[in-house]
Phi, psi and omega in degrees: 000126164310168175289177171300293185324340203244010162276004185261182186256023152315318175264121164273131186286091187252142206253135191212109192258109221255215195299344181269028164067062175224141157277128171215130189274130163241147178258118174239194208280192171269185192231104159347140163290135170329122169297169179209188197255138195290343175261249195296359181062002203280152179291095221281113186266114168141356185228133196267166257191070148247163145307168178311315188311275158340300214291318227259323169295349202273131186279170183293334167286004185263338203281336182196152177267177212281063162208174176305139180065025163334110181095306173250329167252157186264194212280325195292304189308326173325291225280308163347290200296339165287328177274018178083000192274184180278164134288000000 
């Protein structure tokens, strides 16, 4: 029976089978959903989909890329927005 910590489903079940032919469930953690863009939802490429934990060591050139609106909108919708048009 597992511990208690690893009964909720918060923790993902990876079933791993190792060299003595034995099945053994290991739990890790689960991986955050992708960001995405807040005007088109489209999936933001440069910024990586960890936990907070992990997310917060990572230097500042890695978390995001270096321009405006950064992180929340993806470039095409940036440029739209600079440029004064509707979305």
């Amino acid at each position: 029976m597992p511990d208690g910590k690893h009964k909720s489903r918060s923790k993902r079940r990876v079933f791993v089978k190792l060299a003595s032919g034995e099945n053994k469930t290991h739990y890790k953690e689960r991986k955050p959903a992708k960001k995405r863009c807040l005007e088109c939802k489209a999936v933001l490429p440069g910024i990586p989909h960890l936990v907070k934990s992990k997310f917060k060591n990572l230097p500042k050139t890695k978390k995001r890329p270096q321009r405006p609106y950064a992180g929340v909108l993806c470039s095409k919708c940036m440029r739209k927005k600079i440029s004064g048009q509707v979305i």
